[in-house]
N, C-alpha and C positions, 0 to 999 in steps of 0.2 A: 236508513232510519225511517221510523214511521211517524210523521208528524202528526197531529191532531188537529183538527178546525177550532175543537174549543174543549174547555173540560168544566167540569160541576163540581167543586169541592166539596166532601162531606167529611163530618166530623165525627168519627168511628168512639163509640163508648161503648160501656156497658148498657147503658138503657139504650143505644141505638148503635147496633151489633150488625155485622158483615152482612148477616140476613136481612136485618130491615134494611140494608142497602140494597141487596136484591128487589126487596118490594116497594123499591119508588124508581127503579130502572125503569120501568115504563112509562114515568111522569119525565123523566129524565129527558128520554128520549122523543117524547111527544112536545117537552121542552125545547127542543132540537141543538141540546147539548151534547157532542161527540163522543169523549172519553169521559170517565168518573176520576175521580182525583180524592183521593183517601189520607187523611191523617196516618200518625204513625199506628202498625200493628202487632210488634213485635212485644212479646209480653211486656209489662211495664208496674212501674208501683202497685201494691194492692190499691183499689179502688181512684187510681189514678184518671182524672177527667181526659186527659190532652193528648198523653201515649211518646212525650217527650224523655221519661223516664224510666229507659229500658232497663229492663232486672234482668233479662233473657234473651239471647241473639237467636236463641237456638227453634224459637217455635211463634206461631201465632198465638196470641194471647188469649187464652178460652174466652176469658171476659170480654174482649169482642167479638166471639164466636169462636173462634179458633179456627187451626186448619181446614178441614173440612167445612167452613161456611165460607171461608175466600175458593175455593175451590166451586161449590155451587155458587158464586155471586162471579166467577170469570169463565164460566159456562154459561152464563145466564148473559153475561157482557159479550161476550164472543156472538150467541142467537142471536143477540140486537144489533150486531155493527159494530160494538163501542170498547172501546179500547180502558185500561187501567193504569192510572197513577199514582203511586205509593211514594207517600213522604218516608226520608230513613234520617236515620240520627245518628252520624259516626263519631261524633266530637266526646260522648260524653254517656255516663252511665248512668241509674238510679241507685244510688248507697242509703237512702236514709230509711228502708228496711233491709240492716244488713243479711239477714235468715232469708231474705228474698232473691239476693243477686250471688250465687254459687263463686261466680270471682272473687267477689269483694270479702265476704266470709271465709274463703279460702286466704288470702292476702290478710285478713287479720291473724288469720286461726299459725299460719305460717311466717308473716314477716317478707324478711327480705330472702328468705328460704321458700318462699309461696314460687308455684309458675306463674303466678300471676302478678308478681311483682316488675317483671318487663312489661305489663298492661296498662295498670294504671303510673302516672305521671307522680311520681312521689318523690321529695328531698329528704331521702333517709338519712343525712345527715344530722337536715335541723330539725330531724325529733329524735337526734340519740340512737337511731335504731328502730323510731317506731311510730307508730301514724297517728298525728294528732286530732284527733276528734271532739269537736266543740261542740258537746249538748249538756253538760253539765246548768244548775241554776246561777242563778245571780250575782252570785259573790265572785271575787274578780278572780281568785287562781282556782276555783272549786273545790278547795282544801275539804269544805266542811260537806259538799253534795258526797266527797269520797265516802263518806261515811254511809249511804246511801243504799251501797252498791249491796247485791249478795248473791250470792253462787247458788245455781237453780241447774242440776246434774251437769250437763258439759258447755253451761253458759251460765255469762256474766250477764244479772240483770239490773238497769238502773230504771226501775219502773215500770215502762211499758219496752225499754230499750232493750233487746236482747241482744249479744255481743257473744261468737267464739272462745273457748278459753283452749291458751296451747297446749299441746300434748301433755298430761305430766303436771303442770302447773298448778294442779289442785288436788293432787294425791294424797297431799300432808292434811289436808285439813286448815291451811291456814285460815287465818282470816278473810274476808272478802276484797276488803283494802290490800290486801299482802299478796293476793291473788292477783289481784289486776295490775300492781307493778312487775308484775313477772311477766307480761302480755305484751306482744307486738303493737302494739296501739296504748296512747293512753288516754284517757278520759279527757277535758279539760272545758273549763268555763266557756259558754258560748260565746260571749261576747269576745273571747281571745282570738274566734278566727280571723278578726281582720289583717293582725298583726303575726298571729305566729300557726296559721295555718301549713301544712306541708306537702298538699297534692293539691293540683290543681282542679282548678273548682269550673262550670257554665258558669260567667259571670261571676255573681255575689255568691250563688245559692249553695249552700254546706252539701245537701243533698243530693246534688249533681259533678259527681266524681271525673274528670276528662280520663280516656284513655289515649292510649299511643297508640293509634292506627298503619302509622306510618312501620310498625314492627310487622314483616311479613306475617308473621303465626297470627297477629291480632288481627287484622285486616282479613287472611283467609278466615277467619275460624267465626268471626264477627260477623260476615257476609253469605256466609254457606250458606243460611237459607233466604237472603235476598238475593242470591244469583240463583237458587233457585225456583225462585217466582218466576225469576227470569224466563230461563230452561224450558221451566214447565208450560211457558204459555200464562201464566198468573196474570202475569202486569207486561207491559209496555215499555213503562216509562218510568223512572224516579226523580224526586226532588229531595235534592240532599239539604239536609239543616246546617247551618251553621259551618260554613269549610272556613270562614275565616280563623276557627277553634282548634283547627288543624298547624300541625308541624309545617306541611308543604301542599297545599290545597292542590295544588297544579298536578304535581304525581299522584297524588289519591285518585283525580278525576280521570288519570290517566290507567290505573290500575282498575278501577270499579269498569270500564268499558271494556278494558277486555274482557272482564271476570263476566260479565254480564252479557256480553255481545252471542249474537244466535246466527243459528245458521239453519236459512229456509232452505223448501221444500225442491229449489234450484241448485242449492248449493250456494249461495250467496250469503255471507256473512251480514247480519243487520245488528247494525247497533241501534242502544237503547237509547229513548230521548230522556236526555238527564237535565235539569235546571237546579239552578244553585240559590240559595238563599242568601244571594248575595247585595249587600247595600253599596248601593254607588254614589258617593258624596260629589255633588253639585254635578259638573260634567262631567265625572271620572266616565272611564270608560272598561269594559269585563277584558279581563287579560287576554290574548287573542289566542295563546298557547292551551286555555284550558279547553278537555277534553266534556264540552257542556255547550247544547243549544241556545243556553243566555240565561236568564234572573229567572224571580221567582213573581216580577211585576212591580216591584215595589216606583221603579223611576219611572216607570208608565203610568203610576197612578199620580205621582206630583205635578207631571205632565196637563194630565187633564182638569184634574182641579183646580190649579193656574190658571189657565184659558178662562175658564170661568167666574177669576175675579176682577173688579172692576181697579185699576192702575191708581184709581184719581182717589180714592180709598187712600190710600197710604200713609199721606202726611196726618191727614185725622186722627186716625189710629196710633198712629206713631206719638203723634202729641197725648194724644191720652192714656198711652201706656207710659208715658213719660211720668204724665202726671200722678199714676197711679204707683208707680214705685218710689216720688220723690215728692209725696203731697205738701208737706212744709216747704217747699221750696218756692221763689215768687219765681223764677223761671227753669222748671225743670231741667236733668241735661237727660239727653236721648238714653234708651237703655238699646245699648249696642249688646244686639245676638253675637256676636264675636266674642267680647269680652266675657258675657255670661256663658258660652261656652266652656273658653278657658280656665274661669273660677270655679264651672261645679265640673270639669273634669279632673281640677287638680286637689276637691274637695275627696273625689273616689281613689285619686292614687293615696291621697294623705288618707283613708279613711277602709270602703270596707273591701280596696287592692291594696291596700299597703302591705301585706303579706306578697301578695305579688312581686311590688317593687323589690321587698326586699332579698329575695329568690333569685330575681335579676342582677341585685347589687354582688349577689354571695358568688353567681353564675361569670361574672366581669371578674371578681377577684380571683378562684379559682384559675384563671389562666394568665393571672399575672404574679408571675414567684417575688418577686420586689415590688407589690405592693405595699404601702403601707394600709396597716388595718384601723391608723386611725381617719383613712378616709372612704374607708365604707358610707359613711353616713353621708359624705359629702356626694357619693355614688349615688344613692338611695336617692338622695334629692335634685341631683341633674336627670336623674333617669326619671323620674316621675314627672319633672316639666317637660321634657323631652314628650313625654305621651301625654301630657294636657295641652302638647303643644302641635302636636300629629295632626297634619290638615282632613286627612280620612282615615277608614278605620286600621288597614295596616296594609303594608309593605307585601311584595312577592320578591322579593332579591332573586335575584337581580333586578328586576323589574318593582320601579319603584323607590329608588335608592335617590333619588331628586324630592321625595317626600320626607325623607329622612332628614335632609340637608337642608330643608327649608322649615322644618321642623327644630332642627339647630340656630337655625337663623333668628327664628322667633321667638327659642327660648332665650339665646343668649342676649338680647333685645331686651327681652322683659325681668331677664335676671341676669346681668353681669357680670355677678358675683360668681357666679357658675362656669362662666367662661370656660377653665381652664379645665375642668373634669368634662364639662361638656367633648371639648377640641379631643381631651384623652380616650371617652368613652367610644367617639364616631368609627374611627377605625377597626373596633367591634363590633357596633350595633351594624357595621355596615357590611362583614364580612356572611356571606352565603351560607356557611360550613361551621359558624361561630355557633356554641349553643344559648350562649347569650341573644345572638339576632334571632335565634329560633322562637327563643322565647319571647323576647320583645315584641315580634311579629304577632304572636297567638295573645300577646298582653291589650296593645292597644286597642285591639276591637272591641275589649271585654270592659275598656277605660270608655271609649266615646260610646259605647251602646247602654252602660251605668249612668254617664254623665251625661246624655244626651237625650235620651228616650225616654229615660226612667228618672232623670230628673228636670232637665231645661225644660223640654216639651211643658212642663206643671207649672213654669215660672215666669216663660211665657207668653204673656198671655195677649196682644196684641190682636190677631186673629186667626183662633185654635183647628180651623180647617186646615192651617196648613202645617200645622205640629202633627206630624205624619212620618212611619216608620218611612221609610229611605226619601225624603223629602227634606231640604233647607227652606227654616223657616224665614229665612233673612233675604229669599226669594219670593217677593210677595205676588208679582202677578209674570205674564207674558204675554205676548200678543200673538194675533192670530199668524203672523208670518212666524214668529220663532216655533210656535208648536207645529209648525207646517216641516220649519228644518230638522226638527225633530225627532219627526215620522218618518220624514224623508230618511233621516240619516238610522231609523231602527230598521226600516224595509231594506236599505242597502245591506247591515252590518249584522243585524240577529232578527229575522225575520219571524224566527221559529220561538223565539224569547215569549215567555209568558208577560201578556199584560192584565193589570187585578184594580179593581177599585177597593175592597177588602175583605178581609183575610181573616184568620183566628187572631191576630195578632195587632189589627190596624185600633188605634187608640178611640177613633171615633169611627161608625159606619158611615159609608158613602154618602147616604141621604142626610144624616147630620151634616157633613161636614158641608153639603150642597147647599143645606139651609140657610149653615152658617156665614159661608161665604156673601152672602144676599147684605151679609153687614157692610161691606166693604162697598156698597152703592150707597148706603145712607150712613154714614161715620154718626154724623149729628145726633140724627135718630135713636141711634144706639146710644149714646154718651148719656143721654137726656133719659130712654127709660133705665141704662146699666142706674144712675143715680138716683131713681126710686125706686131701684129694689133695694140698692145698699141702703139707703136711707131706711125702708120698711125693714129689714132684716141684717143689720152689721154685723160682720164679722171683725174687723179692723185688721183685715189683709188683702188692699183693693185690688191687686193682681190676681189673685189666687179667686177671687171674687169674679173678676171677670171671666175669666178662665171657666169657675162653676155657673155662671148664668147662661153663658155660648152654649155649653152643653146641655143645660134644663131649656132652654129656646130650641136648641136644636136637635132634640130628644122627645119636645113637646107631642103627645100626651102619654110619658114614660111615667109608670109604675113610681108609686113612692118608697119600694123598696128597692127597687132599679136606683133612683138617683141616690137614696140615702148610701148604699152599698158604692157606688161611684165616687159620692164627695168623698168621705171616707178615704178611700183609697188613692185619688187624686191629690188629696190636702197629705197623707205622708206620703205621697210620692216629692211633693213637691217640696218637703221639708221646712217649713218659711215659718209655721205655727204651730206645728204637730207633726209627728215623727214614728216610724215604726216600729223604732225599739227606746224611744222615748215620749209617750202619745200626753198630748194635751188632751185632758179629761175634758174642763168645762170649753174649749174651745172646739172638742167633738160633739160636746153635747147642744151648743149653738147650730151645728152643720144639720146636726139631726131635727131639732126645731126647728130651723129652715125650712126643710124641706116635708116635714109635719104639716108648714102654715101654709101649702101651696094649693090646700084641698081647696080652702076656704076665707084664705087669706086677702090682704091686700097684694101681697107678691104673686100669689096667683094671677089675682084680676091684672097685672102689670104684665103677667108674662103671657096670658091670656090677648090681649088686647097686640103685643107684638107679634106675638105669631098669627095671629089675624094679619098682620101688615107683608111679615115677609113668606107665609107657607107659598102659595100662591107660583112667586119666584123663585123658592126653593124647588117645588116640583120641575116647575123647569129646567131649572141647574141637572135636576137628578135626573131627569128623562134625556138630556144633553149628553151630559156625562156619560152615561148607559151606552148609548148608539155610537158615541166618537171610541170609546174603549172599542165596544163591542166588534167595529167594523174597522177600527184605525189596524195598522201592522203590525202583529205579534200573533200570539194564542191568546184568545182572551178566557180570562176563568173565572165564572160566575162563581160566590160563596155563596153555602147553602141557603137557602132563601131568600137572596136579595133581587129573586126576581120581583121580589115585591119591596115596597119603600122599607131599610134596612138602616132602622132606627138608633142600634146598640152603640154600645160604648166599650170603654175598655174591659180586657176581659175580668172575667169568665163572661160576663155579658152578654158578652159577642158569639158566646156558644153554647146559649138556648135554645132550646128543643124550636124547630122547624114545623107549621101545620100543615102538610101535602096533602090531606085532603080536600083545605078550604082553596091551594093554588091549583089543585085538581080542578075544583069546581070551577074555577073563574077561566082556565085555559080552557076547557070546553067548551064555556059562553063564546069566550072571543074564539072559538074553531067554528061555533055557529055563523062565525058571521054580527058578534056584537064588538060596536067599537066604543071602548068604555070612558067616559069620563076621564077626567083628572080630579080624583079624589081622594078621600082617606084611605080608602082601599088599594090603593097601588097597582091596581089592576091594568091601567094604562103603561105604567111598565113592564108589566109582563107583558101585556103587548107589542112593546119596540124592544124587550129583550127576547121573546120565541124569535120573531118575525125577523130577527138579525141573525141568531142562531142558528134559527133553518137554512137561511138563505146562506154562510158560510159554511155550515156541513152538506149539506145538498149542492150547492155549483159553487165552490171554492174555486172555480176559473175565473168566477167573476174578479176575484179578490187578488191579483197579480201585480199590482205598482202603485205607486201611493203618486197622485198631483194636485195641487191647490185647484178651485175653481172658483173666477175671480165675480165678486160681489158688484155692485153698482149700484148710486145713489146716497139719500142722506142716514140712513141707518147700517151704511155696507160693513159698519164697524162692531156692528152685531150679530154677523153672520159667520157662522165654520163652516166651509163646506169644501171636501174633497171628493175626487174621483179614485179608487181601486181597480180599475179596468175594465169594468161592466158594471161597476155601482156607483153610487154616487151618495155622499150623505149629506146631511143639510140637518145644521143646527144653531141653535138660538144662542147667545150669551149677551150678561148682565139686563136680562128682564126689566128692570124695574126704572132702568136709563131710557130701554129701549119702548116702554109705554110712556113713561116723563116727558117723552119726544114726540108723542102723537102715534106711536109706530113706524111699519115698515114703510110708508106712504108710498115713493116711487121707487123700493130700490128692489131691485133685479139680481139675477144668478145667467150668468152668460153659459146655456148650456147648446150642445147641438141641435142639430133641426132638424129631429125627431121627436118622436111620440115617446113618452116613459112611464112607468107603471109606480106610482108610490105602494110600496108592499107594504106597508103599515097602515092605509087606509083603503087601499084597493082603485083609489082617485088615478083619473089618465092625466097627464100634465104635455099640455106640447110646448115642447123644447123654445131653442134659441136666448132669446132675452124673455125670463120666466119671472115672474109678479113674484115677490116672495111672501109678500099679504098675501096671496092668494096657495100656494105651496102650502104654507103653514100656518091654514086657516084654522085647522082641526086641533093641532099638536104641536110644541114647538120644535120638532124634528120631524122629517123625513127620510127614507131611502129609498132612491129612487133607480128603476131597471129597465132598461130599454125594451120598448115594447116589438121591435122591430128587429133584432137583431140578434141573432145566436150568442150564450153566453160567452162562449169561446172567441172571440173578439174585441179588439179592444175597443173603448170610445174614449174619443179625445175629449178632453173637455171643451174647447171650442171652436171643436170640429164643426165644419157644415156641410150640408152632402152634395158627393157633386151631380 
């Protein structure tokens, strides 16, 4: 297997096409980032931004260039050294231009007579024979949109919708309505997908059709032309989306490595580096059996951010998130992350899974011939707590059948009443081979990733740095010895594992969340200005309130069409005042005012005045963060341009066009020889992001074992710093403590007694007991390299010579 030192994520569109990948390869790699790492590129929705939504397995998507420009852009990677990463998407189709996906058109056009009816995941039962489709308008059964409909030569059109019509079906001339009851599909009111949807769906989204991969012909026929990137030399490496979406994730990964695996010019079979996008809840750990170098980063990034926050933060916070969900009250009670878990995951099974559940309930009766049918319902509803009750996102049966059980435990606990369907269903949900468990399994990730990501993360709001894709927010900080066991234990376990600060997907970017974090030193401070902005600007949703000022603080100075497009989409994510398919007009048009008065307002001058107090130590947090990722054990993968401070928000936000010109310029100042400030310009990170980069793709000997190296004196509890085998990093945390205190004054890094180079400012440092005022007098990180010693040697950390 070929590992990689690091990889550059880019974000493959039409306005930034396989070819302009080619022409920032040489920034890339003057970047001294290893491999490139590509979104998906397999054809996808017309004018689709993300490439999540493949229409076509069979080709590279013109709109990103198509064949031929991945073909020049891994010619062009090969001249350079640099290796290629291609995201892939097996879980799940694009449907909502049917005339676009040749499957899905065929499976309308034919039914359960289609060959692609073993493709996609369909309960041809409960649509009678046929596939229920929820785009109709408003009204609850779409009686009156039928009317709508009209036959346009060998398609059914409901406005811009075009639809299949079967063989024959419109010979007579019927009517249009008379036409389309004759069709393997039938129309129906959108809002009935919640409840009586009948293929499985990504998540909530109608548009996103799952297939069965686990069907050999689907998997072969799906993959042809990602094994053959493989083959060809294309790519390297892949990261799969979403396997928790999968029937049996473990076989999949087991099938993709041989299908892909190469055989060099020795005769040596080389398999391909695959990483999974997978979410690991608190200390879960990746199945050991999967055929996968490890994650896609996401518990690497909780990791660091953690570190970073100050412990003694908590109770503040905590009290005024109390106060903020339960203002009437003379003594608030805690708002426990557990319980609000629990409420808005069983808000999605009752809500836009409940079609789900009830697919599972039909799938549990099905194999019981002495069921009675009048406790389906009672089914429905032990099975839905059951998965609001799932401590993570799901099960690998066998493995993992103790999440199940404690899952049982917790429902029967919180509903008793349940008890006895619970006890009946276990012996089910618990069987391997059952297609009920199969399904369950693929159910709950799609329950805690709705109710968790996409709704708690919004509700809250305590301190939104660490409402983070594969992060527990109910983890507020760590210390430096646990993120030390940490390391230790990814350097033992998955070495090769991608680590990320963020991604297209992460809710805030890095440097937000750096900033944000800087609350958690001064609770007070925050409490005092959080309450004159409410007071200048009310909205009378103090959570959701908080929630939007972390992000305009920690976003600070973001576009007013950037935050307006944010609040918006945070406030119905979070559901609490306004809704996506029930939107509070004037309580949007408040968000939008808000964020109008910020030009010139008093809320300006308020959030003006705070970010004055904490950028400062947000830069540090960010320049911290950068260096411990960058050099801690894993792969680390810069997103596209967060060499520089990486402001954005959730998406699409977060996947705005990139300026390579003006990181052009600024990397060849610091190639001059210029060591840049800490300023708006973020240029100082780009210098401890090249500077780590290089030094990991160019002597990766250095980088062989992860050891603490231990601090000394009155500030020692400000200090990270480990040894990798020849490097050594050294960073700052909580800032604003560690000035409040006078500084580093006597406290020391016991390092050996030699001479070492900081490569980040070109300073000589001699070893032993080393000043750390004086270390990181420039910047509040260093890394440092022995000046005296072959890279290919280890150095102890408190080594001394003899």
């Amino acid at each position: 297997m070929r590992i990689p030192a690091s990889t550059y994520r880019l974000q493959i569109t039409a306005d930034f096409d396989l070819d302009a990948a080619a022409g920032v390869l040489d920034y890339v790699t003057d970047l001294g980032a290893d491999w490139i790492y590509l979104s998906p590129l397999l054809m996808a929705e017309p004018g689709s931004q993300h490439g999540y939504d493949v229409v076509d397995h069979g080709s590279v998507d013109p709109a990103r260039g198509g064949p031929d420009a991945l073909v020049r852009l891994a010619e062009a990677a090969t001249a350079a050294g640099r290796g290629i990463l291609i995201d892939i998407v097996p879980n799940h189709m694009g449907v909502a231009t049917p005339r676009a996906n040749a499957w899905w058109w065929d499976l309308l056009a034919h039914g359960e007579g289609s060959r692609y009816a073993e493709a996609f995941d369909v309960d041809w039962a409960a649509g009678d024979g046929k596939v229920l489709i929820p785009v109709l308008g408003d009204d609850s059964d779409g009686a009156t949109e039928l009317d709508r409909l009209e036959v346009v030569g060998d398609e059914l059109r409901y406005y811009d919708n075009a639809y299949p019509l079967a063989p024959g079906s419109a010979d007579d001339g019927a009517s249009a309505r008379v036409v389309h009851d004759r069709q393997h599909y039938r129309l129906m009111g959108w809002r009935l997908a919640d409840t009586d949807l009948n293929y499985r769906r990504f998540f909530g989204v109608n548009g996103l059709a799952g297939i069965r991969v686990e069907v050999p012909w689907v998997f072969a026929e799906s993959h042809a032309e990602i094994v053959r990137w493989m083959q060809d030399g294309l790519a390297q490496g892949l990261r799969v989306d979403h396997p928790d979406g999968l029937a049996d994730p473990g076989g999949y990964l087991d099938l993709l490595r041989d299908a892909a695996s190469t055989v060099d010019p020795d005769g040596d079979l080389v398999e391909p580096w695959v990483l999974v996008e997978k979410i690991l809840d608190g200390r879960e750990q990746l199945p050991t059996h999967w055929s996968t170098a490890g994650t896609s980063g996401y518990d690497a990034l909780g990791d660091v951010d953690r570190v970073l926050v100050d412990p003694a933060g908590q109770g503040p916070l905590d009290s005024l998130e109390a106060r903020l969900h339960d203002p009437a009250a003379a003594t608030p009670t805690p708002v426990s992350w557990t319980v609000m878990v629990h409420e808005r995951k069983r808000a999605i099974t009752d809500g836009i899974l409940r079609s789900e559940v009830l697919r599972l309930a039909r799938l549990v009766a099905e194999s019981d011939a002495d069921a009675d049918p009048a406790a389906d319902e009672l089914d429905a509803d032990a099975i839905a707590e059951l998965l609001a009750c799932f401590p993570v996102y799901r099960s690998y049966l066998p493995l993992g059948a103790e999440q199940l059980e404690l899952a049982a435990t917790r429902a029967r606990t919180h509903r008793p009443d349940l008890s006895e369907q619970i006890d009946r269903l276990l012996p089910v949900l618990s069987d391997p081979g059952h297609p009920a468990a199969v399904r369950f399994q693929q159910t709950s990730g799609m329950v805690m990733a709705k109710g968790v990501e996409d709704n708690a993360y919004y509700r809250f709001s305590r301190l939104t740095s660490l409402n983070e894709v594969g992060a527990d927010p109910d983890e507020f900080a760590v210390d430096v010895a646990e993120f030390h066991r940490r390391q230790q234990l990814r350097q033992a376990a998955l070495p090769a594992s991608m680590t990320t600060l963020s991604t297209h997907d992460t809710k805030r970017g890095e440097d937000v969340r750096a900033r944000i974090s800087v609350l958690a030193e001064i609770p007070e401070e925050w409490q005092a200005t959080l309450g004159r902005l409410r007071a200048a600007a009310p909205l009378g949703d103090g959570p959701f309130e908080n929630l939007l000022w972390q992000a305009i603080v920690g976003s600070w100075p973001a576009s007013p069409e950037r935050l307006r497009d944010y609040a918006l989409k945070a406030a119905r994510e979070a559901g609490t005042s306004t809704h996506w398919t029930d939107t509070n007009e004037p309580f949007e048009q408040a968000l939008r005012d808000l964020v109008a008065g910020l030009d010139d307002g008093v809320t300006g001058a308020h959030v003006e005045a705070f970010v004055d107090r904490v950028k400062q130590a947000g830069w540090s947090n960010s320049l911290s963060a950068k260096l411990l990722q960058l050099t801690a054990p894993g792969v680390p993968d810069v997103y596209q341009g967060s060499e520089l401070w990486e402001t954005s928000l959730v998406d699409p936000d977060n996947r705005r066009p990139v300026d390579y010109a003006a990181r052009r310029a600024l990397l060849d100042n610091i190639d001059d020889g210029w060591l840049p400030p800490i300023d708006p310009t973020g240029a100082a990170k780009l210098l401890v992001t090249s500077e780590a980069l290089r030094l990991r793709r160019d002597e990766p000997e250095r980088f062989t074992r992860y050891a603490p190296v231990a601090a000394f004196g009155a500030a020692a509890a400000h200090v990270i710093a480990f040894e990798r085998g020849a490097a050594i990093t050294v960073a700052t945390r909580l800032p604003l403590g560690l000035a409040a205190a006078g500084g580093w004054g006597d406290t020391t890094l016991l390092l050996a007694g030699r001479e070492y180079l900081d490569v980040l400012t070109g300073s000589h440092v001699t070893g032993g007991a080393t000043s750390v005022a004086d270390l990181l007098e420039r910047y509040p990180v260093a890394l440092l390299i022995p000046n005296d010693l072959p890279a290919d040697e280890t150095v102890l950390p408190n080594e001394s010579e003899s």
